[in-house]
PAZA-338484 format. One record per residue: residue in three letters; residue number from 1; x, y, z of N, C-alpha, C, O in turn. Coordinates in nm, 4 decimals, decimal comma, padded with zeros to 6 digits. Last residue first. Layout:
N
doti residuo->ALA&num->NUM&n.u->X&n.v->Y&n.w->Z&ca.u->X&ca.v->Y&ca.w->Z&c.u->X&c.v->Y&c.w->Z&o.u->X&o.v->Y&o.w->Z
...
! end
This chain:
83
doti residuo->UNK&num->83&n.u->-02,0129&n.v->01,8507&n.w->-05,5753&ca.u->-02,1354&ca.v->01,9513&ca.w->-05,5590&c.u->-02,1410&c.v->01,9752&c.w->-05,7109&o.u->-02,2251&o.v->02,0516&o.w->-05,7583
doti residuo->UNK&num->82&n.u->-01,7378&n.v->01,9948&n.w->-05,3706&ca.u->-01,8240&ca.v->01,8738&ca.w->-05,4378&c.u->-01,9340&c.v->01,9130&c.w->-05,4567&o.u->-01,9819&o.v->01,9999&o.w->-05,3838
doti residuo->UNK&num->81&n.u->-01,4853&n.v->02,1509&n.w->-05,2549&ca.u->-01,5074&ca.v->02,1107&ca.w->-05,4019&c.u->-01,6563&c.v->01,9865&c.w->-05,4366&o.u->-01,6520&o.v->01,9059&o.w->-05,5295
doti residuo->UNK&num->80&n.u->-01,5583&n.v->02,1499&n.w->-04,9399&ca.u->-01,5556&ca.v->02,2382&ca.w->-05,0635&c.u->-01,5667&c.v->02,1918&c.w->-05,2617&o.u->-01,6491&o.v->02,2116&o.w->-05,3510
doti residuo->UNK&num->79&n.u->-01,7357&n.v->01,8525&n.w->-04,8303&ca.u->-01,6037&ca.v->01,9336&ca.w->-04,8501&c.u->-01,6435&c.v->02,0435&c.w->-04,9275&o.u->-01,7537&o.v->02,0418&o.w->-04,9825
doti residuo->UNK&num->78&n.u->-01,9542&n.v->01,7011&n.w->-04,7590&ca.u->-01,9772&ca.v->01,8638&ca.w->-04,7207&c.u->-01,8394&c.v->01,9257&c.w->-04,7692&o.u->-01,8245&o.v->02,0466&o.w->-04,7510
doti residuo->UNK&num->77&n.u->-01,9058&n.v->01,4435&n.w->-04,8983&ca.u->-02,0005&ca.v->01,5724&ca.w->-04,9516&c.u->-02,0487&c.v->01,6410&c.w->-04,9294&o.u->-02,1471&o.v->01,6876&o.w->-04,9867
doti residuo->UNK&num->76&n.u->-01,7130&n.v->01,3640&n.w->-04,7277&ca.u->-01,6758&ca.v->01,3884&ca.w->-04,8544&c.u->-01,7806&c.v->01,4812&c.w->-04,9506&o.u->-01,7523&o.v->01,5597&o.w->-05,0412
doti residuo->UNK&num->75&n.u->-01,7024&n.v->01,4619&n.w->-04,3774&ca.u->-01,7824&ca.v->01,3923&ca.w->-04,4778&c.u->-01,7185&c.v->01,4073&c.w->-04,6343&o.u->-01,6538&o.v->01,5120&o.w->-04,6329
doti residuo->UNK&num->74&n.u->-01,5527&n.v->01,5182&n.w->-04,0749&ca.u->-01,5571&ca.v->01,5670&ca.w->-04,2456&c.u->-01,6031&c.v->01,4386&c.w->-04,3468&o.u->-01,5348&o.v->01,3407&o.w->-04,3768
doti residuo->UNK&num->73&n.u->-01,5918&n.v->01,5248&n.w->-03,7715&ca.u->-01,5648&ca.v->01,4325&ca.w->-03,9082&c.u->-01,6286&c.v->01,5207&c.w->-04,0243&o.u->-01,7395&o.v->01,5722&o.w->-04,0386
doti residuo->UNK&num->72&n.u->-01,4383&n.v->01,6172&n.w->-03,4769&ca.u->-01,5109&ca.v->01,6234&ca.w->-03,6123&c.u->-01,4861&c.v->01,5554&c.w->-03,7111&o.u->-01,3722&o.v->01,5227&o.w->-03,7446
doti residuo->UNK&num->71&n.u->-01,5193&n.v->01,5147&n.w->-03,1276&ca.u->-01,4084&ca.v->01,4403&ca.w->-03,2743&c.u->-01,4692&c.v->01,5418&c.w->-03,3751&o.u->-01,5884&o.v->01,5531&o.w->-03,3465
doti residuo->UNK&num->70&n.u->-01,4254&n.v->01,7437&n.w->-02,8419&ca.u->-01,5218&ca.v->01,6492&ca.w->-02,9868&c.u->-01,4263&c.v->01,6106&c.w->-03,1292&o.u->-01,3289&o.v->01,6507&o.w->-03,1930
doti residuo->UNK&num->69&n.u->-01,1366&n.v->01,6995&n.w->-02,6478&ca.u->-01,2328&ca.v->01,8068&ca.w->-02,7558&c.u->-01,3045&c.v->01,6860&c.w->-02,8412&o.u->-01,2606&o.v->01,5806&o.w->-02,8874
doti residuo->UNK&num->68&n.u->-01,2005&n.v->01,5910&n.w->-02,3368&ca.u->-01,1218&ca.v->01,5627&ca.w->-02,4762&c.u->-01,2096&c.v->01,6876&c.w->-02,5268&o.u->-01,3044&o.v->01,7486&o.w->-02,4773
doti residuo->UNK&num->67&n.u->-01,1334&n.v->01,8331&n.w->-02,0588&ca.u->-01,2395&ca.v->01,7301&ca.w->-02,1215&c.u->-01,1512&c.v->01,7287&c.w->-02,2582&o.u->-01,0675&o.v->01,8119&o.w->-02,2932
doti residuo->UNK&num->66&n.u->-00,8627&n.v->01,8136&n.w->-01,8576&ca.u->-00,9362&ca.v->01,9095&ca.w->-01,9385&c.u->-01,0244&c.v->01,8197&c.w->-02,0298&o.u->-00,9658&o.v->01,7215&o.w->-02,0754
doti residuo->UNK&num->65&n.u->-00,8069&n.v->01,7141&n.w->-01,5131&ca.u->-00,8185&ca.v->01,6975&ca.w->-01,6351&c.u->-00,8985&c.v->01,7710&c.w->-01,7404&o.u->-01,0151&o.v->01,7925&o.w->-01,7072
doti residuo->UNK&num->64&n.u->-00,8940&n.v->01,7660&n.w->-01,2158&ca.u->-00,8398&ca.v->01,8671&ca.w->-01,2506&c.u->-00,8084&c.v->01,8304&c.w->-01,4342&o.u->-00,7839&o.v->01,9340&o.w->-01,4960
doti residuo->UNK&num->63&n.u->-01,0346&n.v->01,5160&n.w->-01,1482&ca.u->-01,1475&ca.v->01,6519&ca.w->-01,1736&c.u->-01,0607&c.v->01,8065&c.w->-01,2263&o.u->-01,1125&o.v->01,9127&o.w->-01,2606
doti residuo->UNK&num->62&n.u->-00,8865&n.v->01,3516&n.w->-01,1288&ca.u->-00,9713&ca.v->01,3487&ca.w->-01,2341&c.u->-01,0055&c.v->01,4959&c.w->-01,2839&o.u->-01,0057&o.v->01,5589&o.w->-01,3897
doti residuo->UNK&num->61&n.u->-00,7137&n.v->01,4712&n.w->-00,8915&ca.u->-00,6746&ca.v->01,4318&ca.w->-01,0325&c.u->-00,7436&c.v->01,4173&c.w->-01,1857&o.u->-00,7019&o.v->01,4457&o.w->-01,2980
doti residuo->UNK&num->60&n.u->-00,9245&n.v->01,4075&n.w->-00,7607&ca.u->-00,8244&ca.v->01,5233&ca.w->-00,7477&c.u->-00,8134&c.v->01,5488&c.w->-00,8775&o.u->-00,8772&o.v->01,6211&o.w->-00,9540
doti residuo->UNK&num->59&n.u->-00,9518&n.v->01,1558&n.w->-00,7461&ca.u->-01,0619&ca.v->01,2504&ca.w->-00,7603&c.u->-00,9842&c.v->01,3411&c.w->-00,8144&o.u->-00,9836&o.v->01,3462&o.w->-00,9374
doti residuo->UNK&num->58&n.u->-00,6513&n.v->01,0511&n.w->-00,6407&ca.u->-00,6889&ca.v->01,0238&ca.w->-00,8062&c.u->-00,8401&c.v->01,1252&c.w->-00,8084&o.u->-00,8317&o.v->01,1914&o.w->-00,9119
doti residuo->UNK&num->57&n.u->-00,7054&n.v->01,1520&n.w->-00,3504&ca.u->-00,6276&ca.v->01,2229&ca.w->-00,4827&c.u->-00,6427&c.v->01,1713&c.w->-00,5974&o.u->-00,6507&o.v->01,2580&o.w->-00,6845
doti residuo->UNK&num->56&n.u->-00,8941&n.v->01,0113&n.w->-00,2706&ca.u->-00,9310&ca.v->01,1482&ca.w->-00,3143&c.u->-00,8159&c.v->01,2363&c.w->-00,4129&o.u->-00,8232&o.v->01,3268&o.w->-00,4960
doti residuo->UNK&num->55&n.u->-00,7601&n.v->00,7550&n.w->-00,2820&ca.u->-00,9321&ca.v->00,8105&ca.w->-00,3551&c.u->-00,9272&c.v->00,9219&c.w->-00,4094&o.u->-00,9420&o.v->00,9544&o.w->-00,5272
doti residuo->UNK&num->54&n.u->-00,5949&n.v->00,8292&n.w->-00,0433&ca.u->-00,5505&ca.v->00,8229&ca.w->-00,2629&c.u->-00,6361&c.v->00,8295&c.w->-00,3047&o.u->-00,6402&o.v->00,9162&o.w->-00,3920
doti residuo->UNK&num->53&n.u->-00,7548&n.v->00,8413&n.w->00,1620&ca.u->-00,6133&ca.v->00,9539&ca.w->00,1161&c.u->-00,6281&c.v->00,8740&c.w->-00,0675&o.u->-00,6798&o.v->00,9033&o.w->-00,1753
doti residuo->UNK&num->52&n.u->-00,8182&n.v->00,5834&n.w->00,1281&ca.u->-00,9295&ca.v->00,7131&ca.w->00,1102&c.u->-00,8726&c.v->00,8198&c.w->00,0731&o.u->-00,9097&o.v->00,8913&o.w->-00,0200
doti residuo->UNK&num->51&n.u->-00,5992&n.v->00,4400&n.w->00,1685&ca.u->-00,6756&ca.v->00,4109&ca.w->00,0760&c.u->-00,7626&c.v->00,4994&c.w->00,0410&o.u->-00,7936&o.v->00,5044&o.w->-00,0780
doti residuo->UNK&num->50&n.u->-00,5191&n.v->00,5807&n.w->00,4685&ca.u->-00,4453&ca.v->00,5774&ca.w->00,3752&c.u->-00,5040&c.v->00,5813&c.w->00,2050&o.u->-00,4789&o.v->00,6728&o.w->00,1266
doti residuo->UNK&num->49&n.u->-00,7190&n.v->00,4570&n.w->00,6091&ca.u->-00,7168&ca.v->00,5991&ca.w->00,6102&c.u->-00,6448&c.v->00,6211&c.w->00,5013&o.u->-00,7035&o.v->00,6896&o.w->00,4176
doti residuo->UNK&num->48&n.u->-00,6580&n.v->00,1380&n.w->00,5988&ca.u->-00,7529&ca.v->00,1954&ca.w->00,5415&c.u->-00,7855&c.v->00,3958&c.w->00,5046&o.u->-00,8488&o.v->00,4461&o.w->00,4118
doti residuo->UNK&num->47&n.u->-00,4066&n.v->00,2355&n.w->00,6749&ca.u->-00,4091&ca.v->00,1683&ca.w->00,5799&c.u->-00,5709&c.v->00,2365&c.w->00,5257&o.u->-00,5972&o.v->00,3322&o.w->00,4529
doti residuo->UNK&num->46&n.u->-00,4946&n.v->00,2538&n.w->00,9884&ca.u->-00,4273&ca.v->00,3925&ca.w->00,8578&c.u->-00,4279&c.v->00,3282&c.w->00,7475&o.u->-00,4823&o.v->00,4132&o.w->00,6770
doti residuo->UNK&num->45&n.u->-00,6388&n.v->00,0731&n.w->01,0513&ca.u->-00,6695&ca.v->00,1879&ca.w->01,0666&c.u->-00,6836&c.v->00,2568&c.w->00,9434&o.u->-00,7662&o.v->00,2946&o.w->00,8602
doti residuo->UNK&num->44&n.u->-00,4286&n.v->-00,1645&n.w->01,0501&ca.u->-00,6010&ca.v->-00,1463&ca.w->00,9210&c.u->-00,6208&c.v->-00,0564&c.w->00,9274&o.u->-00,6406&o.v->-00,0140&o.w->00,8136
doti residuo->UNK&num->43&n.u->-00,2398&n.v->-00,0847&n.w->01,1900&ca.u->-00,2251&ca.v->-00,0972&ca.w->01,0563&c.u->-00,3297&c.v->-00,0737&c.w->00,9780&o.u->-00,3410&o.v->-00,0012&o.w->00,8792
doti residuo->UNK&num->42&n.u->-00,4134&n.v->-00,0405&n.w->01,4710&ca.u->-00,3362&ca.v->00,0537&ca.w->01,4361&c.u->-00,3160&c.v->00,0433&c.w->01,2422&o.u->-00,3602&o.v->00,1313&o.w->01,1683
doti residuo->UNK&num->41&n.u->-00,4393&n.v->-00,3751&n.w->01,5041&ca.u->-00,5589&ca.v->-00,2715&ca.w->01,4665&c.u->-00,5322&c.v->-00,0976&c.w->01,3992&o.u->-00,6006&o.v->-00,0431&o.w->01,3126
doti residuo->UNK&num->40&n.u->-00,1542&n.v->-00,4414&n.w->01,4878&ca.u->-00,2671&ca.v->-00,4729&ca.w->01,4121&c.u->-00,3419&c.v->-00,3969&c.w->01,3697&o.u->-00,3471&o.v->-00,3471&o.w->01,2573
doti residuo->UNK&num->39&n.u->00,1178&n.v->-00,2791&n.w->01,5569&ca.u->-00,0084&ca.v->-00,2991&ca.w->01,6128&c.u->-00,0724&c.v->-00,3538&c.w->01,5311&o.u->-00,0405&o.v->-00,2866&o.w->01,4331
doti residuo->UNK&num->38&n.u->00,3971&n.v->-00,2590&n.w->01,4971&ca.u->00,3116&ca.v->-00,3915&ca.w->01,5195&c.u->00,2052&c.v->-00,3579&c.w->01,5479&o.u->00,1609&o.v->-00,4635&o.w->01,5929
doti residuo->UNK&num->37&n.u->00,5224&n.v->-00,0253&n.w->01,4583&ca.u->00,4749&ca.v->-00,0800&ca.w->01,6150&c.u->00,4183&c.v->-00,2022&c.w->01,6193&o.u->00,3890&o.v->-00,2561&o.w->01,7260
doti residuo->UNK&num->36&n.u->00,5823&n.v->-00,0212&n.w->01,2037&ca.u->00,7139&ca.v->-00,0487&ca.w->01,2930&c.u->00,6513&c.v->-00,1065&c.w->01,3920&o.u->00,6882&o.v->-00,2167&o.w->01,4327
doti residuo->UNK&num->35&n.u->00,2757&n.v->00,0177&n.w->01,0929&ca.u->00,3501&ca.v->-00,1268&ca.w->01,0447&c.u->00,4719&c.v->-00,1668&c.w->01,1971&o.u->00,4711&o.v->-00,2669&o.w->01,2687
doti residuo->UNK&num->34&n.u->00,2985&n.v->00,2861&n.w->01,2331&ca.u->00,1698&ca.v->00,1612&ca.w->01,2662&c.u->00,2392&c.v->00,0150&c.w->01,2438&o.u->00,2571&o.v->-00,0736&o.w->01,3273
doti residuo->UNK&num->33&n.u->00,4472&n.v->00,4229&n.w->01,0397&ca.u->00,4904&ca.v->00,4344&ca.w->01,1890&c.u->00,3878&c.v->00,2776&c.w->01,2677&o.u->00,4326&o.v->00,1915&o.w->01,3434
doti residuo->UNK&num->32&n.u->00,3768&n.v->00,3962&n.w->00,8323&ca.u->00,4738&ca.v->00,3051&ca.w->00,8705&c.u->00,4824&c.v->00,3157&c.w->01,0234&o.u->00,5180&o.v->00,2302&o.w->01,1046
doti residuo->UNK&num->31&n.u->00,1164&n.v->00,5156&n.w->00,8686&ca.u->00,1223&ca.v->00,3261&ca.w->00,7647&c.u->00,2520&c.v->00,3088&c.w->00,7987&o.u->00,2759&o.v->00,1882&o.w->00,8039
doti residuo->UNK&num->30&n.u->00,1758&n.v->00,7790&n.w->00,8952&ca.u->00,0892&ca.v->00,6630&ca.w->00,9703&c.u->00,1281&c.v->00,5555&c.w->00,9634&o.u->00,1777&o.v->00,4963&o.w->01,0593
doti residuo->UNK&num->29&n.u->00,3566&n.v->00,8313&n.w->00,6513&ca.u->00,4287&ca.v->00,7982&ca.w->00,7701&c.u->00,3355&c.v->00,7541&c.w->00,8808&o.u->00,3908&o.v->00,6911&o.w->00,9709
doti residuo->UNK&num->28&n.u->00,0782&n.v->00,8256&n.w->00,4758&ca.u->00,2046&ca.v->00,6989&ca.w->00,4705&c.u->00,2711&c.v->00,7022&c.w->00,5939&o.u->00,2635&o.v->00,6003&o.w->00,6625
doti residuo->UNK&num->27&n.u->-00,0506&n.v->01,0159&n.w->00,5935&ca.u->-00,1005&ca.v->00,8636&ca.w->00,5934&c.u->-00,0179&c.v->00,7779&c.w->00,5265&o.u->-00,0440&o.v->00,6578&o.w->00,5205
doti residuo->UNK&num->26&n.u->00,1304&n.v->01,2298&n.w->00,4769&ca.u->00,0971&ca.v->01,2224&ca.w->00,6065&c.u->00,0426&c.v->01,0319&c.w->00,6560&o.u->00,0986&o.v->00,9553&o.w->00,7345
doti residuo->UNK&num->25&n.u->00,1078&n.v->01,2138&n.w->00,2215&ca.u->00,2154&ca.v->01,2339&ca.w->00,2632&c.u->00,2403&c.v->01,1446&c.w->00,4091&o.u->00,3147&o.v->01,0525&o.w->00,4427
doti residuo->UNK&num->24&n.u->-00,1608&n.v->01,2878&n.w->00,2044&ca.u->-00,1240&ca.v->01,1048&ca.w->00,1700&c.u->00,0228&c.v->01,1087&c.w->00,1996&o.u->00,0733&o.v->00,9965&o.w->00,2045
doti residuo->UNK&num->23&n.u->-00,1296&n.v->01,5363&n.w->00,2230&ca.u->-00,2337&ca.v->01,4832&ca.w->00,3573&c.u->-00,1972&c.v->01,3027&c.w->00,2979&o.u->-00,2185&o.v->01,2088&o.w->00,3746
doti residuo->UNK&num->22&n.u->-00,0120&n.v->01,6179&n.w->00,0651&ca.u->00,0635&ca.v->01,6714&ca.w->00,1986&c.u->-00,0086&c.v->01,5504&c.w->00,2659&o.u->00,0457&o.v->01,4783&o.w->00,3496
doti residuo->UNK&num->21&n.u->-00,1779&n.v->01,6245&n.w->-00,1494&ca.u->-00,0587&ca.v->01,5134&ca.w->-00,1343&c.u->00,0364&c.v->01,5077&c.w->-00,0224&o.u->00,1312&o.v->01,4306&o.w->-00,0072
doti residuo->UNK&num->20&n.u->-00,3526&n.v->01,7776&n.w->-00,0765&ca.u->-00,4112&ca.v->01,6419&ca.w->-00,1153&c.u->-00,2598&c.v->01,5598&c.w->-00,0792&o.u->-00,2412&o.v->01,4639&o.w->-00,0043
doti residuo->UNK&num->19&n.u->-00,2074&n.v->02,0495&n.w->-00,0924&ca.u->-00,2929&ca.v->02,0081&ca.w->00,0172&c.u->-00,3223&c.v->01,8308&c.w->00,0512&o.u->-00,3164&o.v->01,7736&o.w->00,1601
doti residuo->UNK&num->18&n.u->-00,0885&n.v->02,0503&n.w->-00,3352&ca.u->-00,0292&ca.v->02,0357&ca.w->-00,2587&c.u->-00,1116&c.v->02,0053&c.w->-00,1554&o.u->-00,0761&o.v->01,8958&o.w->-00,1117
doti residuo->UNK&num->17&n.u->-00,2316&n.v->01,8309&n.w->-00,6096&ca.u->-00,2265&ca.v->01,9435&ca.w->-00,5390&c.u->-00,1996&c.v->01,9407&c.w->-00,4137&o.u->-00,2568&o.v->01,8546&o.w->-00,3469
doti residuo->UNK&num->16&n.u->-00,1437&n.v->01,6474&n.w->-00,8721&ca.u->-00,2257&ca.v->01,6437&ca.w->-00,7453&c.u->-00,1637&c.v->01,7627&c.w->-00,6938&o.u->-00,0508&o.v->01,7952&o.w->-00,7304
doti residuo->UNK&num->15&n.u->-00,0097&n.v->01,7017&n.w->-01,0710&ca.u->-00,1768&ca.v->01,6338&ca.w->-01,0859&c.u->-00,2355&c.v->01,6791&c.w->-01,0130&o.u->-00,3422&o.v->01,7390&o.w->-01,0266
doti residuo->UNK&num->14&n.u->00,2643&n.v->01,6782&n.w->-01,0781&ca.u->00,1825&ca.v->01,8295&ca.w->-01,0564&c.u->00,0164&c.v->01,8115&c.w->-01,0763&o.u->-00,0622&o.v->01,9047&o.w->-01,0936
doti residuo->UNK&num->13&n.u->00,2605&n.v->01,3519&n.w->-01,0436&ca.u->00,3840&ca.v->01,4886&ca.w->-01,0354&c.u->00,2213&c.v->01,6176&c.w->-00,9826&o.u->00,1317&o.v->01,6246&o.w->-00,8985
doti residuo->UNK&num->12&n.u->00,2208&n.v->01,1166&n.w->-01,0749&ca.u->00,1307&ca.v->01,2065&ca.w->-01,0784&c.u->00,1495&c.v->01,3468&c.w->-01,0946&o.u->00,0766&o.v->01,4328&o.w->-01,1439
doti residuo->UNK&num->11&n.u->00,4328&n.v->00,9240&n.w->-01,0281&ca.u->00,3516&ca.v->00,9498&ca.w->-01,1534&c.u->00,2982&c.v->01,0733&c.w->-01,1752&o.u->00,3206&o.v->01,1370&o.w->-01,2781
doti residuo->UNK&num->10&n.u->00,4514&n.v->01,0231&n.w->-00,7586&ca.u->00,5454&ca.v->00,9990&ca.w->-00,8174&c.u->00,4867&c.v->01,0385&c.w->-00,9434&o.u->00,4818&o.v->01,1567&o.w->-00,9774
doti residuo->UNK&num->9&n.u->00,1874&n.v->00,9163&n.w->-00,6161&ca.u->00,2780&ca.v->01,0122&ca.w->-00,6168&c.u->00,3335&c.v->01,0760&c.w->-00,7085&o.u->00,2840&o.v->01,1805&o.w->-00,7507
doti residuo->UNK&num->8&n.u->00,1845&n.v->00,6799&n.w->-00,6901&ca.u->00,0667&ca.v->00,7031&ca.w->-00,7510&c.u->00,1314&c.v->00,8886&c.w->-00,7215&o.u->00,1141&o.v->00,9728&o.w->-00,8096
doti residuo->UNK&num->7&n.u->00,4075&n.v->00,5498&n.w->-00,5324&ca.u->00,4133&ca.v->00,5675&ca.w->-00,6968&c.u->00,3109&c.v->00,6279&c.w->-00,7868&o.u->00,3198&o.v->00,6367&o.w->-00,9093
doti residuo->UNK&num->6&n.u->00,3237&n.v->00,5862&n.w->-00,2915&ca.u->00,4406&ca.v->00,7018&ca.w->-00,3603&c.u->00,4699&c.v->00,6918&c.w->-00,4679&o.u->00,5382&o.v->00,7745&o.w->-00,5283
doti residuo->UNK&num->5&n.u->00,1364&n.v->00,4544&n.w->-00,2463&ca.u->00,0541&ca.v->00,5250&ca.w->-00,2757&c.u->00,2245&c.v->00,6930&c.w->-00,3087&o.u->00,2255&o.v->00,8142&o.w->-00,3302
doti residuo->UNK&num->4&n.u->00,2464&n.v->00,1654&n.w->-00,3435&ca.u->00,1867&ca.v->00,2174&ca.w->-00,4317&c.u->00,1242&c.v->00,3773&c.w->-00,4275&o.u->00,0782&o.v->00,4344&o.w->-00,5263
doti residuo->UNK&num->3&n.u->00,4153&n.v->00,1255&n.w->-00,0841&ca.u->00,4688&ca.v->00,1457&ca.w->-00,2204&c.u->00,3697&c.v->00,2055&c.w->-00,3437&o.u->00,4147&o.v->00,2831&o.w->-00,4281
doti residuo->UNK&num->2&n.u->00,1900&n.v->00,1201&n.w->00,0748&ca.u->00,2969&ca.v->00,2618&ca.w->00,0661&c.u->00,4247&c.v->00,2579&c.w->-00,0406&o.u->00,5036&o.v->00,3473&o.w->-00,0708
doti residuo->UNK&num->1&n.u->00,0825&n.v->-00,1189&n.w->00,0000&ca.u->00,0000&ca.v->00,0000&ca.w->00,0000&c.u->00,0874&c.v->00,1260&c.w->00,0000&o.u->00,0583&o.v->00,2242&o.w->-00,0682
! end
């Protein structure tokens, strides 16, 4: 899970916005600090806290993408020369 959520990082470069990636920043050193102590219940916690942390940054991410532009298609008997 903290390998993937610094490669979803990583990839993402300027995707994600500093607030979003401060805060999965944050729920990784949870996820290890939890993993070092052994706790069990502690791990699912943040882990799971962790998993919601990236939700929202791939959201993030989505919602900062520019829509495709429409396809146009050119027909052969709307061109200029036909007719």
């Amino acid at each position: 899970m903290i390998y993937q959520a610094e490669k979803m990082l990583r990839d993402a470069g300027d995707k994600v916005g500093g607030d979003v990636k401060r805060k999965v920043e944050g729920k990784i050193a949870a996820v290890r600090s939890a993993v070092q102590g052994k706790e069990v219940d502690r791990i699912q916690r943040t882990t799971q806290d962790l998993s919601e942390a990236m939700q929202r940054a791939g959201q993030s991410m989505y919602s900062q993408q520019t829509p495709p532009r429409p396809l146009v298609v050119v027909r052969p008997e709307w061109s200029a020369g036909s007719g």
